[in-house]
ROMI-753826 format. One record per residue: residue number from 0; chain; residue in one letter; x, y, z of N, C-alpha, C in turn. Coordinates in steps of 0.05 Angstrom, whole numbers. Each point is the difference from the previous one (the first is absolute). Layout:
# ROMI-753826
NUM,A,a,X,Y,Z,X,Y,Z,X,Y,Z .
...
END
This chain:
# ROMI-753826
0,A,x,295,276,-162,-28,8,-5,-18,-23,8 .
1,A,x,-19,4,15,-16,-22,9,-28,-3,-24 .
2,A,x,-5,-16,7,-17,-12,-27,-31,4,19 .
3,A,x,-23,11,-9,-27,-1,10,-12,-37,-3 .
4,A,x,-10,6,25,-26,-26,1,-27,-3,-6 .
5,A,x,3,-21,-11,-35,-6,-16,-3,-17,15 .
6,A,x,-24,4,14,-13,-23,14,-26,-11,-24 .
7,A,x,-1,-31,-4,-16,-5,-15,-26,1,15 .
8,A,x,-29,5,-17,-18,5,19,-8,-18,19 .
9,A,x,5,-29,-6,-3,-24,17,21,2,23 .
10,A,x,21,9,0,20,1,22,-12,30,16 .
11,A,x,-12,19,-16,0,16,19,-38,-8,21 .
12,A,x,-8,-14,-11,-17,-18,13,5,-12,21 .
13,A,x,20,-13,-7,7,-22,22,18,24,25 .
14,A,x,1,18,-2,11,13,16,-8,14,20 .
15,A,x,-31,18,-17,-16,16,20,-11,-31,6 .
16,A,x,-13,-18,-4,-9,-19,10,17,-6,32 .
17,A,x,22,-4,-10,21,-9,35,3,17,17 .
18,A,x,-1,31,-9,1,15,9,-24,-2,20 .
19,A,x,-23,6,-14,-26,3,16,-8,-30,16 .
20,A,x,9,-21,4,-10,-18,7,20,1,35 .
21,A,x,27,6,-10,19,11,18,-16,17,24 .
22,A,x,-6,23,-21,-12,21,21,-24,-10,21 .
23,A,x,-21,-20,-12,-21,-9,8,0,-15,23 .
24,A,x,31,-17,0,4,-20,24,9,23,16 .
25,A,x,15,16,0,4,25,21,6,29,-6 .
26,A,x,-7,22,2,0,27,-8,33,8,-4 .
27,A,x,13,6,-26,30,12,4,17,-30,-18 .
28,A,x,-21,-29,8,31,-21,-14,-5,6,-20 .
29,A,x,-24,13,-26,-5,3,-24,25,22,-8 .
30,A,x,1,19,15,17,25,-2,29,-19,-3 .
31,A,x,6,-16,28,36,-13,-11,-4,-16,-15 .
32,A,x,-17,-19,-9,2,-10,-27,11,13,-26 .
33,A,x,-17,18,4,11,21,-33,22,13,5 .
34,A,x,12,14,23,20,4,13,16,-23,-13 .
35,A,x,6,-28,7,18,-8,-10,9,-14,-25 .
36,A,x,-25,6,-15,-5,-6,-26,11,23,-18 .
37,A,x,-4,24,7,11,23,-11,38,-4,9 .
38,A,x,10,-11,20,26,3,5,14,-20,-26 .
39,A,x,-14,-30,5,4,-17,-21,1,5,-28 .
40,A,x,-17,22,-3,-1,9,-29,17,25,-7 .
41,A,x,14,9,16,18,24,2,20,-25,-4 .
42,A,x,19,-16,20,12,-22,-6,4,-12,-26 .
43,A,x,-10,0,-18,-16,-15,-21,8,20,-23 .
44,A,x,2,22,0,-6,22,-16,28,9,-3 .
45,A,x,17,-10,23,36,8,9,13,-16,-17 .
46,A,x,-8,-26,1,10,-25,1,-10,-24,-11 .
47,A,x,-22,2,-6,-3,-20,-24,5,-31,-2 .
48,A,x,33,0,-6,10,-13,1,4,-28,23 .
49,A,x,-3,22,20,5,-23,22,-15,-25,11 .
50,A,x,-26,5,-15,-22,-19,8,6,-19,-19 .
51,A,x,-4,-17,6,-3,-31,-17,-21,-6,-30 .
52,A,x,10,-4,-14,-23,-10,-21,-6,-15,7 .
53,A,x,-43,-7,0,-4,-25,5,-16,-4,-22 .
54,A,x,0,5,-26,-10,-12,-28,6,19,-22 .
55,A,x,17,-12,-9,17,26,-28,3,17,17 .
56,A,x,-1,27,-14,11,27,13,-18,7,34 .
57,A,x,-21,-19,4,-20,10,13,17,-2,27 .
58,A,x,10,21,19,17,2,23,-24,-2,19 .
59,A,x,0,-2,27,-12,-8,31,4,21,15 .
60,A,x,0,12,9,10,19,32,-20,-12,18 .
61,A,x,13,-8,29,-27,-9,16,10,10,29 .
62,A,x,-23,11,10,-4,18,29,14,-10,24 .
63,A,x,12,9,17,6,-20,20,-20,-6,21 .
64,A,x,-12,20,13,-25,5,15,-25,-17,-5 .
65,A,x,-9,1,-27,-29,-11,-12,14,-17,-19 .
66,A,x,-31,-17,-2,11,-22,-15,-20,15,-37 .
67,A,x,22,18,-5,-5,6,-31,26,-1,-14 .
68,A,x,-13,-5,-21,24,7,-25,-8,15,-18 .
69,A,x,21,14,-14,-8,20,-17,23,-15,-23 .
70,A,x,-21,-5,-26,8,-6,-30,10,25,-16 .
71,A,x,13,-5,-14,2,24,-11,24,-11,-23 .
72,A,x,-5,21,-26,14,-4,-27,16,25,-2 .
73,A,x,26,-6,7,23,32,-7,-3,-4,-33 .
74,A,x,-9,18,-10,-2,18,-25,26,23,-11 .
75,A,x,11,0,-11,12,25,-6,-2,26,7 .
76,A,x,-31,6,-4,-14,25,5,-12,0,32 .
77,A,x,-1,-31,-2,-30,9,32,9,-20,10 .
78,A,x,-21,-7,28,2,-29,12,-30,2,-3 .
79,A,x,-5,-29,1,-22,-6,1,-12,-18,19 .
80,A,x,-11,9,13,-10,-24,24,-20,-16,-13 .
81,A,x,-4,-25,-6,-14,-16,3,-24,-17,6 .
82,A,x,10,-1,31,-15,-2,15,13,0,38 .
83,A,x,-28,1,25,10,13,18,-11,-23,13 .
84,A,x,24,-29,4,-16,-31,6,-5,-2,27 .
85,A,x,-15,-8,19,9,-8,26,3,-30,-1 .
86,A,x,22,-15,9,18,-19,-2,-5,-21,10 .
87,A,x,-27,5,15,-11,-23,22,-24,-7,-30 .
88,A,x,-11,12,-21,-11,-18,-17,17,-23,-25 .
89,A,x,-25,-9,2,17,-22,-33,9,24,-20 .
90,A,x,23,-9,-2,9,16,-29,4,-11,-24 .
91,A,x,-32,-9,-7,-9,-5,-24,-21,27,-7 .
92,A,x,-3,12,19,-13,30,-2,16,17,-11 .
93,A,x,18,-5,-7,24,11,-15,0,-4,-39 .
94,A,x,2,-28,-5,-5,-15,-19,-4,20,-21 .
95,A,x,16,15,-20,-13,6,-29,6,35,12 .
96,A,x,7,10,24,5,21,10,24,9,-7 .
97,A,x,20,-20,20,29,10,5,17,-32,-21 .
END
């Protein structure tokens, strides 16, 4: 049984944010952004497990294409995404998050 996703509202920020900034440099990369953000999170939702903890329970999945990562807390009930980082900032933007 797969477990539903909670995007926290700051992750789901940071998401349409990449999304649309994506789209803005050219018509359609906004569309494969979320495209492979949605694959990652299908991934994620299978498997859990396979991503790395990188603070207590808090696991990583990160894109191969774009430079994002997706945070996220496996829960019993849910996953919880975190946050939706792009990897080229300081991750002290993180700090008190994940």
């Amino acid at each position: 049984m797969s477990r539903p996703v909670l995007f926290r509202p700051v992750a789901q920020l940071e998401l349409d944010e990449a999304v649309g900034w994506y789209e803005r440099q050219k018509p359609g990369l906004g569309l494969e952004l979320k495209e492979a953000m949605d694959q990652m999170v299908a991934r994620i939702v299978e498997t859990p497990e396979r991503f790395r903890p990188v603070r207590g329970e808090v696991r990583r999945a990160l894109l191969r294409r774009n430079p994002y990562a997706i945070h996220f807390l496996p829960e019993p009930r849910f996953i919880i995404v975190l946050a939706v980082f792009n990897t080229k900032r300081d991750p002290r933007h993180l700090e008190g998050r994940c």
